[in-house]
C-alpha positions in Angstrom: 114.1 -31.9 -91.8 112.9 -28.9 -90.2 109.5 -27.6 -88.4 108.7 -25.2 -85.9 106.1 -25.2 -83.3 104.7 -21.7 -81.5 104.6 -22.0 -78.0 102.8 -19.1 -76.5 105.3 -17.0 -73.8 102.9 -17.4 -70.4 103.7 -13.9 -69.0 102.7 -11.9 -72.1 100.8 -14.5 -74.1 102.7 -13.2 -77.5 103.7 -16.9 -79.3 107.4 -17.9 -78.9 109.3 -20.4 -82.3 110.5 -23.9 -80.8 112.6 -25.1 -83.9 112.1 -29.0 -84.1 114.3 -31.2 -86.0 113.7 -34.8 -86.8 116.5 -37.4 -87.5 116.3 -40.6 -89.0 118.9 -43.5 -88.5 118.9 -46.1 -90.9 121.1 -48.3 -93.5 119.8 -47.9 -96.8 122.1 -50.4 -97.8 120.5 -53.2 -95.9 118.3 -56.1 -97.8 115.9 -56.1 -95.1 115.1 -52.6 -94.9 111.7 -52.1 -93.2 109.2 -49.8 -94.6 109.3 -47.8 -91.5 111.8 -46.6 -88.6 111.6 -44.7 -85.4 112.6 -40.6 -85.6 113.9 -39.0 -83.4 112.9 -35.4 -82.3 114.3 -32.5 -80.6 112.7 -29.2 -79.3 115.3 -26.2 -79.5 113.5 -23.8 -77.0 115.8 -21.4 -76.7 114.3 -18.6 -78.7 111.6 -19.1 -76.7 113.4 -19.4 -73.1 115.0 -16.2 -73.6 112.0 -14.8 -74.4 110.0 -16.0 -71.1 112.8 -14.8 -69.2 112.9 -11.7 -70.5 109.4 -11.1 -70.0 109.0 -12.6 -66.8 111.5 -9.9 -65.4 109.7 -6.7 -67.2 106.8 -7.8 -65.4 108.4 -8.4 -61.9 109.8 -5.0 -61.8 
């Protein structure tokens, strides 16, 4: 599964994607299979990064 969060750039206020995956580790296969279980997320700010960087050195020009 798949989200994405806007994270406005701080130099030039325009917002920035930060792609956000969840993953879920579990045995379906087990009797005892709770009716909930952790996630684990991750934050790819790269788009974003770039982006900051990018405008951060326009402006310091």
């Amino acid at each position: 599964m798949m989200n994405v969060a806007m994270i406005p750039c701080p130099y030039c206020g325009v917002p920035q994607p930060a792609r956000i995956t969840f993953e879920v580790v579990v045995d379906l296969a087990r009797d005892d299979l709770p009716d909930m279980v952790p996630v684990t997320q991750t934050a790819d700010l790269r788009p974003a990064k770039a982006h900051a960087e990018t405008c951060r050195s326009r402006r310091t020009r």
